[in-house]
C-alpha positions in Angstrom: 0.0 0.0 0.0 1.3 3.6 -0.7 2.2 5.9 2.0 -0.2 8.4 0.2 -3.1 5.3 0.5 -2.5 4.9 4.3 -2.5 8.6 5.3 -5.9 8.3 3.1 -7.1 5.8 5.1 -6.0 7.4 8.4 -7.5 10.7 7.6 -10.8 8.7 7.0 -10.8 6.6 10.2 -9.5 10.0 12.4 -13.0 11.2 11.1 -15.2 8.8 11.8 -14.1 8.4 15.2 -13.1 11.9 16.7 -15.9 14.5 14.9 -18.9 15.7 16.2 -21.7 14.1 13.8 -22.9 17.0 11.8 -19.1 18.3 10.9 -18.5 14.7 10.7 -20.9 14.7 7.7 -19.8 17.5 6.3 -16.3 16.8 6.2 -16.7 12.9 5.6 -17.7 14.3 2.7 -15.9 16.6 1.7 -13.0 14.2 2.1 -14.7 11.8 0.0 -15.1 13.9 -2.7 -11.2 14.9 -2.4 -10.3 11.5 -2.4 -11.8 10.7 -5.0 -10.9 13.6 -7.0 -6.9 12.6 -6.6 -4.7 12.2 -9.0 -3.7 8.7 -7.3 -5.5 5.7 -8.5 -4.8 3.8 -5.3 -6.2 7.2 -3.7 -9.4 7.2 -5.5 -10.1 3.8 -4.8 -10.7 4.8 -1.0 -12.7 7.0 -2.1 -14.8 5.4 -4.3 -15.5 2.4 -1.9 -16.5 5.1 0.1 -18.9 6.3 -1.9 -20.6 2.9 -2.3 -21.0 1.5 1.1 -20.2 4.2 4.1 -21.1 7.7 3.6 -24.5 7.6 4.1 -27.5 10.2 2.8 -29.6 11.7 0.4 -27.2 14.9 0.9 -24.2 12.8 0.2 -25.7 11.5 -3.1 -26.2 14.9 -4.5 -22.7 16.0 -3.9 -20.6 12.7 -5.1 -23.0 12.9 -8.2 -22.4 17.0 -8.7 -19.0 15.6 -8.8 -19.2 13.9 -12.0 -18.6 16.7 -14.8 -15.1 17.9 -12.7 -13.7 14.6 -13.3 -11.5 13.2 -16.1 -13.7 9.9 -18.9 -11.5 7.5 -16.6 -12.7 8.7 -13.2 -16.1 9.3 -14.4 -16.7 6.0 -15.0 -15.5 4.6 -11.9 -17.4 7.2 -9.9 -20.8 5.8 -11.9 -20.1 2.7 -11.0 -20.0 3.6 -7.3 -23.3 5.2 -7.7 -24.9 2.9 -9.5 -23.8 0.5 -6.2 -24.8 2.8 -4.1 -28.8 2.6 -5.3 -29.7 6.1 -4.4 -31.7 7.4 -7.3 -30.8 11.1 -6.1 -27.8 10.6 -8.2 -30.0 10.0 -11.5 -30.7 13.5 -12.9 -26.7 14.0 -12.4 -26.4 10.4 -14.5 -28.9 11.5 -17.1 -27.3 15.2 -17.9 -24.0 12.9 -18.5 -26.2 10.5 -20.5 -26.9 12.7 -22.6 -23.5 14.7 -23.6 -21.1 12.1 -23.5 -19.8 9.3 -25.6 -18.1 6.2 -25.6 -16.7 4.6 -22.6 -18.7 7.7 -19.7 -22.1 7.2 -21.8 -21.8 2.9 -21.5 -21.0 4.0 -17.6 -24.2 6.0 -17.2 -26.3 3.9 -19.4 -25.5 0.8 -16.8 -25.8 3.3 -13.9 -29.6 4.2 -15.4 -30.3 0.5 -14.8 -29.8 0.8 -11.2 -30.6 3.8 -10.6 -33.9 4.5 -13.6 -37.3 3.2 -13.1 -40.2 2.7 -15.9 -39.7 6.8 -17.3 -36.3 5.2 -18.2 -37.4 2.3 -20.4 -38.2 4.1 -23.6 -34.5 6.0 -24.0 -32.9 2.8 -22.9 -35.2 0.4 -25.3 -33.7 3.1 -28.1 -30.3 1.8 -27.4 -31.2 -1.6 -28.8 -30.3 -0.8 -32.1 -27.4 1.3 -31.4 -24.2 -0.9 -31.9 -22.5 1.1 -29.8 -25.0 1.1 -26.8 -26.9 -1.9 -27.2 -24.7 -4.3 -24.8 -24.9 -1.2 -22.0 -28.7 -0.8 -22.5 -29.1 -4.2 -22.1 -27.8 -4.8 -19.0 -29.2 -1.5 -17.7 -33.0 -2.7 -18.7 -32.3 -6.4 -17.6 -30.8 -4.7 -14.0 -33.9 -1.6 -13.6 -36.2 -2.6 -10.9 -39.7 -1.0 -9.1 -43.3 -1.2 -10.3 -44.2 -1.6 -13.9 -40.7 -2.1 -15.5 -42.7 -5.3 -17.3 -45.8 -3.6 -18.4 -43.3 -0.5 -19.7 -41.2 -2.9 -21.7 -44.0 -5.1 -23.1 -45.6 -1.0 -24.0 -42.3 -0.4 -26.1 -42.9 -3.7 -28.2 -46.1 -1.7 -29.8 -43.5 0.7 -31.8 -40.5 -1.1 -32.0 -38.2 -2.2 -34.5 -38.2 -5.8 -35.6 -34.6 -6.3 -34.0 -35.6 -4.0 -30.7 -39.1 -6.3 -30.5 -36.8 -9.4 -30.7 -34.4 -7.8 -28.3 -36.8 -6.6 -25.8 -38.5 -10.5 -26.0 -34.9 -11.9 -24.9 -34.7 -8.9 -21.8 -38.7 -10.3 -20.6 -37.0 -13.7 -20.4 -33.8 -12.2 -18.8 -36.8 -10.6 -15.8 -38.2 -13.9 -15.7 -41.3 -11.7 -16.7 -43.9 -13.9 -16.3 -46.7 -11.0 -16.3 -45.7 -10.3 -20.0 -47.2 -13.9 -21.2 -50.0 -11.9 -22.9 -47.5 -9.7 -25.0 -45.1 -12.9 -26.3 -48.6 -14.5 -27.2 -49.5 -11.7 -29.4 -45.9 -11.6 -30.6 -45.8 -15.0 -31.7 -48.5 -13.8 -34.1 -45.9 -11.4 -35.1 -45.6 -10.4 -39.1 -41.8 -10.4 -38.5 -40.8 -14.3 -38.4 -37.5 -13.2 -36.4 -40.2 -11.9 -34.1 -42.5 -15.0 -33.9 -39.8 -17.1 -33.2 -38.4 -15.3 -30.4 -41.8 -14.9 -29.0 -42.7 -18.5 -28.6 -38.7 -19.5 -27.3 -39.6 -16.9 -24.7 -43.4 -18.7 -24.1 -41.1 -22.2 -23.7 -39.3 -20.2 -20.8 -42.4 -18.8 -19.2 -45.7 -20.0 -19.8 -47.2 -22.3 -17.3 -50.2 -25.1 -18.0 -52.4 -22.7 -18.7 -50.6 -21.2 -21.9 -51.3 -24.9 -23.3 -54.5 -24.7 -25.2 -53.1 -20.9 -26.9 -49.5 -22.7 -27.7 -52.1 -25.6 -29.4 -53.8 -22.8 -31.9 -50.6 -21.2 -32.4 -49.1 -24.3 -33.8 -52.4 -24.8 -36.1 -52.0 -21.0 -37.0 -48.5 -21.8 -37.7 -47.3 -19.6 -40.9 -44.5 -21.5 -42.1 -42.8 -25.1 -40.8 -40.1 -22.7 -38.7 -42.8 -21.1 -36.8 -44.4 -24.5 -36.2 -41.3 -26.3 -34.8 -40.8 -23.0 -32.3 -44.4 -23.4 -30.8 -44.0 -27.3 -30.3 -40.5 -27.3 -28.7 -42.4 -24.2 -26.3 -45.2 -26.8 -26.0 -42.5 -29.5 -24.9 -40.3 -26.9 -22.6 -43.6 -25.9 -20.7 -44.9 -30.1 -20.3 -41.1 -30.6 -18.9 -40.8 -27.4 -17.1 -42.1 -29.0 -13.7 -39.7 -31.9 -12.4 -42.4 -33.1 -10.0 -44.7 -34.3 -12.9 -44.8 -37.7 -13.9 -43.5 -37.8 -17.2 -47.1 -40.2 -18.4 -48.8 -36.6 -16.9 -47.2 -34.8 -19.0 -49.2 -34.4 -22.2 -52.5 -34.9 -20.2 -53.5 -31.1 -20.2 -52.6 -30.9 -24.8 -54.5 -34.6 -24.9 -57.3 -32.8 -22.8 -57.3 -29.5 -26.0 -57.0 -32.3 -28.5 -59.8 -33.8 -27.4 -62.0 -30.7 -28.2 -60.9 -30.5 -32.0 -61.5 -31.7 -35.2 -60.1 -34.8 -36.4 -57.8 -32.3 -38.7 -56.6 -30.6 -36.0 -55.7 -33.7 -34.0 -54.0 -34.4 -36.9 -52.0 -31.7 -37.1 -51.3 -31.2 -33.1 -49.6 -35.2 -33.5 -46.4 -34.2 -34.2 -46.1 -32.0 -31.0 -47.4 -34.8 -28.7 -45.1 -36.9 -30.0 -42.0 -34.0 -28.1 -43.7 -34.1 -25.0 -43.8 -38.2 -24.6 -45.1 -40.4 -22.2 -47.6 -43.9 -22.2 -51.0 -41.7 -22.9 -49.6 -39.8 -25.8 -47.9 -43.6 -27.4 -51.1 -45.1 -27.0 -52.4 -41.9 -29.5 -49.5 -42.0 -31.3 -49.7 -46.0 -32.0 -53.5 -45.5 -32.5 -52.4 -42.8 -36.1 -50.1 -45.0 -37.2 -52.6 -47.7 -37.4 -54.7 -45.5 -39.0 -56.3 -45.7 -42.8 -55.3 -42.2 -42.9 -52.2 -41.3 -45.0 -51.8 -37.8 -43.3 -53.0 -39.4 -40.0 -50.1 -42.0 -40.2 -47.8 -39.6 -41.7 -48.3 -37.1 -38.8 -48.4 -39.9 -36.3 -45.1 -41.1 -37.4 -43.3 -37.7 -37.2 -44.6 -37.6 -33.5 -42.8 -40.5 -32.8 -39.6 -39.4 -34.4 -39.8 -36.6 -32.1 -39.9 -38.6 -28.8 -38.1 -37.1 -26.0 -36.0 -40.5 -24.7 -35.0 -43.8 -25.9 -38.2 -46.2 -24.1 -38.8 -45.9 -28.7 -35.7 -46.7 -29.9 -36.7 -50.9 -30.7 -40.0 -49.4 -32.2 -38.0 -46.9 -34.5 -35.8 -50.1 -35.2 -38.7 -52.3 -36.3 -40.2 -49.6 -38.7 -36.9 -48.6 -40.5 -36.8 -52.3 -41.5 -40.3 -52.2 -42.6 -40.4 -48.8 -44.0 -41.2 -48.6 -47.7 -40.2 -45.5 -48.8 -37.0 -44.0 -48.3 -38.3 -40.7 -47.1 -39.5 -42.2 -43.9 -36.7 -45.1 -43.3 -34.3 -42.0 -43.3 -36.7 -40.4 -40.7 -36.9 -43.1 -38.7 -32.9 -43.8 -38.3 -32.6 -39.6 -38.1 -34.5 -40.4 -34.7 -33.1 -43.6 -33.5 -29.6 -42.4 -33.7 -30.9 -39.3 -31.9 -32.3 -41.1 -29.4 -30.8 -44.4 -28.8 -27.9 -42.9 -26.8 -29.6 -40.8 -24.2 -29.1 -41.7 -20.9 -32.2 -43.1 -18.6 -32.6 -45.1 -15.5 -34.2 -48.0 -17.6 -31.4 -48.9 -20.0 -27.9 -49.7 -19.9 -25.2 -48.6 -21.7 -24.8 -52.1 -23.5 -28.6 -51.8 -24.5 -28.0 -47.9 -26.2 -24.9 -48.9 -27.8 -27.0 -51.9 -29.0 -29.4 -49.6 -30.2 -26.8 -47.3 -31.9 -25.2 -49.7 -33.6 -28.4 -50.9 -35.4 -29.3 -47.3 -36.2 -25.5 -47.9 -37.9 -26.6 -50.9 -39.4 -29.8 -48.8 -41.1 -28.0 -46.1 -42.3 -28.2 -44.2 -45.6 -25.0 -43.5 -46.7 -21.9 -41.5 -44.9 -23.9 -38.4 -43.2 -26.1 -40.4 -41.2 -23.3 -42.7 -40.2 -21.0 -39.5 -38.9 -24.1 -38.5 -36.9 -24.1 -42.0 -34.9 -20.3 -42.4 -34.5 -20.8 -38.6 -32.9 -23.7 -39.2 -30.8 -21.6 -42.6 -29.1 -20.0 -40.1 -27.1 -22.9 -39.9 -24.8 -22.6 -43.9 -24.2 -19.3 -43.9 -21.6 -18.3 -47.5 -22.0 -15.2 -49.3 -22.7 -17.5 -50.6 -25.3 -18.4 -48.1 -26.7 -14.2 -47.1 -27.6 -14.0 -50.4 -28.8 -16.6 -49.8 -31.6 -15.6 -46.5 -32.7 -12.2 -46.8 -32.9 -11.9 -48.9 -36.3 -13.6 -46.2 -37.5 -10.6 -43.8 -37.8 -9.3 -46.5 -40.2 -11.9 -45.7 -42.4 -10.5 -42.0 -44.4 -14.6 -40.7 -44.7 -15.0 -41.4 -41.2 -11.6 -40.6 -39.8 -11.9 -36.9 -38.5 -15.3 -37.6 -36.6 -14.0 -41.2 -35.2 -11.1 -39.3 -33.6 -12.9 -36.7 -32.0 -15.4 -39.4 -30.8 -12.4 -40.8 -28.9 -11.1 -37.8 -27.3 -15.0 -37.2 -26.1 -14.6 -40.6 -24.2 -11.3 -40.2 -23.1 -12.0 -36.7 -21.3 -14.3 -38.4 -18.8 -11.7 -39.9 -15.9 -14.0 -42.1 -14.7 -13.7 -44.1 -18.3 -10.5 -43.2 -19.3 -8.2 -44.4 -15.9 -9.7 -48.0 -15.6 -8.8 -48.7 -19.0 -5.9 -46.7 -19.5 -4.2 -49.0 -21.7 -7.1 -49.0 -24.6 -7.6 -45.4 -24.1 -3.5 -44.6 -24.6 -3.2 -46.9 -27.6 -6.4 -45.2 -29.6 -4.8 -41.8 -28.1 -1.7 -42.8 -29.9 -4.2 -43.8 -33.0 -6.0 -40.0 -33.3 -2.3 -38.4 -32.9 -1.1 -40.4 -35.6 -4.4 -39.6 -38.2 -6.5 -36.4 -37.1 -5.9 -33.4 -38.6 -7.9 -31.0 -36.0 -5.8 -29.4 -34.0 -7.6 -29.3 -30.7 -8.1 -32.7 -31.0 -4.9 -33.4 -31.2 -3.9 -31.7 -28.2 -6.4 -32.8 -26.2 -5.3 -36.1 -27.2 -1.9 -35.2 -25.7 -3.0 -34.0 -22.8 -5.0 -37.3 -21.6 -2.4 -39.2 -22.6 -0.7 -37.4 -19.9 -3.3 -38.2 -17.0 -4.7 -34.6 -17.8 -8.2 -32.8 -19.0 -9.1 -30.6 -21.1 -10.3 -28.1 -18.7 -7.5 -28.6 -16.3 -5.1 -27.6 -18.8 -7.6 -24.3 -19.5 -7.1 -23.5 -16.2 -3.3 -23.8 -15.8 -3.2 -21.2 -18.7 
């Protein structure tokens, strides 16, 4: 510490203990404000902390913040930021005037100071920001960070005469709030003419909409206006059936079975597909029901509902139909969604029975893409086993690079890796010799050495 810091902090304590309180004020002050007016960096810190926690008062506010136009960019920053910690909003109009006339690094300062200090008057110059390259990041956090009555209902007024890119922005911040009094606005947004817009609208209904947003998410996916749109409202259908861990997953699709049950036979139809994400016995028994059905769009639908199961209880059902399935189109489908799902972890299969299940999804195939895809979802199957089939892989040249990273996947879990050290260290030796990816070679090296990957992260 420098001798000019300790007489600092001397001069500071001597105060606190040995002047009558009203001087003391006045001169706590006072010697914050010199403090943190000094030349001295080490100095101003003092100061500065002062200015956060200790020197209390509405009086003290005003001064620190008169402070702000006497000080250099550097200083100003660091003295907003010490406002902005210490929550008084008597500081704001001083914030605002420097809002307003500066640039760069003093105008991101004050714009994050805003969010701690602003409340709902503040939302429409900050949601202005969003489209300012320059501002945006600052505005941000200042809107995610404002607090008091009616930020929500402010933010969710702004959407009304926004931009596109500021509507899709100001969708993200209602998530960032955990604004679940805004469910209203994203449903009207999902209707949005802007498909950027739409999209964003029903991710942020998969974050926030409870049970009861379950027959609306059902008419949005009917009213979908394109296949993007569609897919965004079923995987917010799916996040919301998921969302609470203390449902049993064959409850799960009870309150869209209970919608279903009001609609045309077209609609069912149609809603199929998103039942099929959500998973469970009551919605197989529907799904098995369509594609049993005369019904070519019926079993058509059906079967795209099972290709979008959630776990791997399918996986010998998605077998059977690939090696029945007559056209191409939906054999391709079919092994799509096994390899997908066959090597998800549950508590009802082992990782012999996945691998099993992976390995036929191999077998089915169509050519070299979908192969790639299962040798880089056996990662998620840690067995020696599963090393063992991958590695003659890298043998192959058109399966090579994804065989060795495959590899280095299983060898970064210890658990895998150190009972079986000698397999591991000869296919290590194996993906040093043939890949061609950097990281993957040197993550190679370092479990060859008894190390991680994010050990060797943090040693840097």
């Amino acid at each position: 510490m420098s001798r000019i810091l300790v007489l600092a902090s001397i001069s500071f304590a001597f105060l606190l203990a040995n002047c009558p309180p009203t001087r003391a004020d006045d001169d706590l002050v006072k010697t914050v404000i010199d403090l943190v007016s000094d030349k001295d960096k080490d100095v101003r810190a003092v100061g500065l902390e002062q200015v956060r926690d200790e020197v209390k008062g509405s009086e003290a506010t005003r001064r620190f913040a008169a402070l702000l136009p006497k000080l250099s960019p550097e200083v100003q920053v660091s003295l907003l930021a010490a406002l902005a910690e210490r929550g008084d909003a008597v500081a704001k109009p001083a914030v605002l005037e420097l809002f307003g006339r500066s640039q760069g690094d003093v105008r991101g300062a004050a714009i994050r100071a805003l969010g701690a200090l602003g409340d709902k008057e503040d939302v429409p110059r900050l949601t202005k920001l969003l489209d300012d390259a320059g501002n945006d990041k600052d505005a941000v956090a200042a809107i995610t960070r404002l607090h008091g009555e009616d930020i929500n209902a402010a933010l969710c007024a702004e959407m009304k005469t926004a931009s596109p890119a500021q509507r899709v922005k100001l969708l993200q911040l209602l998530v960032a709030r955990h604004a679940i009094d805004s469910v209203p606005t994203l449903l009207e947004a999902a209707k949005d003419a802007d498909a950027g817009v739409r999209i964003a609208a029903l991710e942020a209904l998969g974050q926030m909409a409870g049970p009861e947003g379950v027959a609306k998410l059902a008419h949005l996916i009917l009213d979908a206006k394109d296949l993007t749109a569609r897919e965004e409202a079923e995987k917010a259908l799916m996040l919301i059936a998921q969302r609470d861990a203390k449902v049993k997953i064959d409850q799960r699709a009870i309150p869209l079975l209970k919608v279903m049950s009001g609609l045309s036979e077209e609609e069912k139809t149609e809603l199929l597909s998103a039942l099929g994400r959500i998973g469970g016995e009551p919605a197989l028994k529907v799904i098995e029901t369509g594609l049993a059905d005369k019904d070519s769009a019926r079993r058509a639908a059906a079967l795209r509902g099972l290709c979008n199961w959630p776990d791997g209880s399918v996986a010998p059902w998605l077998v059977e139909l690939a090696l029945a399935a007559g056209e191409p189109a939906d054999r391709k489908l079919l092994v799509d969604a096994l390899i997908r799902v066959a090597p998800l972890p549950d508590k009802q299969r082992s990782a012999a029975e996945r691998l099993a299940m992976l390995k036929k999804g191999m077998e089915l195939a169509y050519g070299q893409d979908q192969k790639a895809i299962a040798l880089k979802r056996s990662s998620a199957i840690l067995s020696i086993e599963t090393l063992r089939f991958v590695t003659p892989y890298m043998d192959q040249p058109e399966f090579t690079g994804v065989a060795c990273k495959a590899v280095v996947e299983l060898a970064h879990h210890k658990e895998l890796r150190q009972p079986n050290e000698a397999e591991f260290d000869k296919a290590l030796d194996k993906v040093i010799k043939l890949s061609k990816d950097p990281e993957v070679l040197l993550r190679a090296n370092h479990y060859l050495k008894g190390e991680t990957w994010v050990e060797k992260q943090i040693k840097k």
